[in-house]
C-alpha positions as CSV (number, residue, x, y, z in Angstrom):
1,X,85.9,95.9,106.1
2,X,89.0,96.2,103.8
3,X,87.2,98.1,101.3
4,X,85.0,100.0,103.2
5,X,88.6,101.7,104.7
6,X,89.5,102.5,101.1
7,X,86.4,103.5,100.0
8,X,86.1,106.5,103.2
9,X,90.2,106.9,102.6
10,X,89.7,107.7,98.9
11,X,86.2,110.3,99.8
12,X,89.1,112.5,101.9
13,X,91.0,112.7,98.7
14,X,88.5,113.1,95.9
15,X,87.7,116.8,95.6
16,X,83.9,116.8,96.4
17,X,82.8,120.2,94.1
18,X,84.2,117.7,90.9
19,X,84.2,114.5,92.6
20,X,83.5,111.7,89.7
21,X,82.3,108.5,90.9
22,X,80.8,105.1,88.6
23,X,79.3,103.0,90.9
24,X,78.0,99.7,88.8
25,X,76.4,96.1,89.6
26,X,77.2,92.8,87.9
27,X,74.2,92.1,85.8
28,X,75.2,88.3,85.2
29,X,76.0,87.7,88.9
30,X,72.4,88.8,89.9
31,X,70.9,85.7,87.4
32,X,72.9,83.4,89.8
33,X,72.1,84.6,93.0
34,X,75.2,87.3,93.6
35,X,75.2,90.5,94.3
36,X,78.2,92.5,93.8
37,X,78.7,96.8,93.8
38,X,81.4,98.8,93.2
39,X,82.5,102.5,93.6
40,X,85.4,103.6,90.5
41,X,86.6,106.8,91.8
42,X,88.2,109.0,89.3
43,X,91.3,110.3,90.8
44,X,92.5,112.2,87.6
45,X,91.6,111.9,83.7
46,X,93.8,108.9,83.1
47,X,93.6,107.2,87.1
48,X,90.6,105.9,89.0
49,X,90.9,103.3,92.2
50,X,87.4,101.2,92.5
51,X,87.1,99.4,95.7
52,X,84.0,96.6,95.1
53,X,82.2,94.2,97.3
54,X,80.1,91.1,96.6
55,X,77.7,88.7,98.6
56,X,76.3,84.9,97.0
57,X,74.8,82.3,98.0
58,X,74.2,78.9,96.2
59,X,72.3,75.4,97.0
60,X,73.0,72.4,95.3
61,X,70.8,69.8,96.7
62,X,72.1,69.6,100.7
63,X,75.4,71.6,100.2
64,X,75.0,75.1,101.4
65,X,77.7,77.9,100.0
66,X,78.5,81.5,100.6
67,X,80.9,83.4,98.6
68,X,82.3,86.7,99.9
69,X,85.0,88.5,97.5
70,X,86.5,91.8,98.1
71,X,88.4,94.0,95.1
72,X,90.4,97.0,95.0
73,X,91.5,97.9,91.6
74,X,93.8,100.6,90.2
75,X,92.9,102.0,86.6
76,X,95.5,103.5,84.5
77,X,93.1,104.8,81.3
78,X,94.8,105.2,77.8
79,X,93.7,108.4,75.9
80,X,90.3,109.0,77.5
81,X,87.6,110.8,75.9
82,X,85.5,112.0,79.2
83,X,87.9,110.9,82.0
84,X,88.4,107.7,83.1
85,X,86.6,106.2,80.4
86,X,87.8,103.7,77.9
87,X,91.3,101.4,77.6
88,X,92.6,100.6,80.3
89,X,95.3,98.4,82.0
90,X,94.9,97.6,85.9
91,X,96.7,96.2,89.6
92,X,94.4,94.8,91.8
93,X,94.0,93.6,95.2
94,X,91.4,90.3,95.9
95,X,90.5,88.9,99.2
96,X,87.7,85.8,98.3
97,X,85.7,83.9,101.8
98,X,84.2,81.1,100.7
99,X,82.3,78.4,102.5
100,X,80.7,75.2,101.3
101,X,79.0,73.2,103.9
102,X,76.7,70.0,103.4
103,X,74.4,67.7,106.1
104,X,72.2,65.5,105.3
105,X,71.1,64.7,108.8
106,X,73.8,62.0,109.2
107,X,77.3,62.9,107.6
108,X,78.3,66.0,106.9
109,X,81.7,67.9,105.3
110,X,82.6,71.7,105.0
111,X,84.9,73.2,102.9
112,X,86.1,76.5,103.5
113,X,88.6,78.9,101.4
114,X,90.4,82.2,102.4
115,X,92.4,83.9,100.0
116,X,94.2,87.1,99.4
117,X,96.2,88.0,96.4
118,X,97.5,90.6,93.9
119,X,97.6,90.9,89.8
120,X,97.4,92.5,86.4
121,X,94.7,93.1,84.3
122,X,93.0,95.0,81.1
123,X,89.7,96.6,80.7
124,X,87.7,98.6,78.8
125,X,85.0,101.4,80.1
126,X,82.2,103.2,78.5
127,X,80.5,106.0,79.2
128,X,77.1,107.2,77.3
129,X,75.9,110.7,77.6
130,X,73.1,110.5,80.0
131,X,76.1,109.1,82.4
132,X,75.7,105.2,82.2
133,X,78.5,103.2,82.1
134,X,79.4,100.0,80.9
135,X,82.7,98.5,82.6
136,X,84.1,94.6,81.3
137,X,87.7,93.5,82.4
138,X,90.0,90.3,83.1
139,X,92.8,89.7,84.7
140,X,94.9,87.1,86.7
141,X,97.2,87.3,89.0
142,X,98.7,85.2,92.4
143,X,97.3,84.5,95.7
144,X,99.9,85.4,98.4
145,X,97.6,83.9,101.5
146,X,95.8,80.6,100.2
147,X,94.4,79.0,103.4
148,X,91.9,76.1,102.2
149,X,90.7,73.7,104.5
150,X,88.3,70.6,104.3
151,X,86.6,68.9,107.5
152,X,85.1,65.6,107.2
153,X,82.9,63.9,109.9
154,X,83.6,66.1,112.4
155,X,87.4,66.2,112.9
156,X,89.4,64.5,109.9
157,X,90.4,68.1,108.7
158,X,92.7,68.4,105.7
159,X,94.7,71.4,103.6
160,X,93.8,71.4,100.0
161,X,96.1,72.5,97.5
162,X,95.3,74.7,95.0
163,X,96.7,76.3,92.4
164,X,98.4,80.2,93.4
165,X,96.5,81.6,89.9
166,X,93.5,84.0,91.2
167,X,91.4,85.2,88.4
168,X,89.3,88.7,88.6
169,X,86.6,89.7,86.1
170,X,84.8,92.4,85.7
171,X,81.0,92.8,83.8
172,X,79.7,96.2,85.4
173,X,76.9,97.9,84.3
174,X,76.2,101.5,86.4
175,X,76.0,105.2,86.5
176,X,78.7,108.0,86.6
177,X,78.1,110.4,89.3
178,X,79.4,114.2,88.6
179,X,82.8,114.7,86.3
180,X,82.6,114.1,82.8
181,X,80.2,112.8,80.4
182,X,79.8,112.1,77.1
């Protein structure tokens, strides 16, 4: 819901005659089962803002888990070539659901995670000339809301403690949509 807000709030602002726009997948995430899509939107040469969603699911014999992260990223580019392409340095914004659940007819747990946090990161972005783009970044930063919660047999809930580090990477592979090319 997040990102769909900032992905219609950054349409108004992106001049539509030049708008440039990489939308990309994560190629490795798809081998495992998730499916994650992001929109970069180039807000000048050396700024873009990419709001990104995922959806995965995994099985591991009886335990059942769905994993639901949310990403808004902004790109500061050093000396671009074709506009908002190559070095870069990044803030982002991460908001992760996820849910583990197992039954096995007769006992049963569920573990379930919400978190929300902010950090730094570094990138790099390429662009070829028929427009496809290749996108890889890390960065790491701290979870400001870190609700994680495990129910046993019905009722024995407990918090879990985690550590506050959240940890963002980026694998995209995509397609630049009007603005500059190589």
């Amino acid at each position: 819901m997040m990102a769909l807000a900032a992905l219609a709030f950054l349409c108004l602002f992106t001049q539509s005659a030049n708008a440039q726009v990489d939308v990309s997948v994560n190629p490795v995430g798809l081998l495992f089962g998730d499916l994650s899509v992001g929109a970069d939107f180039a807000l000048s040469d050396q700024f873009s803002v990419e709001a990104a969603v995922g959806f995965g699911t995994n099985k591991i014999d009886e335990i059942k888990g769905t994993n639901i992260p949310v990403n808004i990223v902004g790109k500061y580019y050093f000396s671009p070539k074709n506009g908002a392409d190559r070095f870069y340095v990044d803030a982002f914004l991460r908001y992760v659901n996820r849910q583990w659940n197992y039954d096995d007819g007769s006992d049963y747990a569920d573990f379930t995670s919400n978190r929300f946090g902010i950090g730094f990161g570094i990138g790099y972005k390429a662009v070829s000339k028929g427009g496809f783009v290749f996108d890889i970044g890390l960065g790491a930063g701290r979870a400001l809301v870190d609700n994680n919660k495990y129910e046993e047999n019905g009722g024995q809930r407990q918090d879990v403690d985690w550590t506050e580090l959240m940890i963002q990477g980026k694998l995209g592979i995509g397609y630049r949509f009007g603005g500059s090319k190589n």
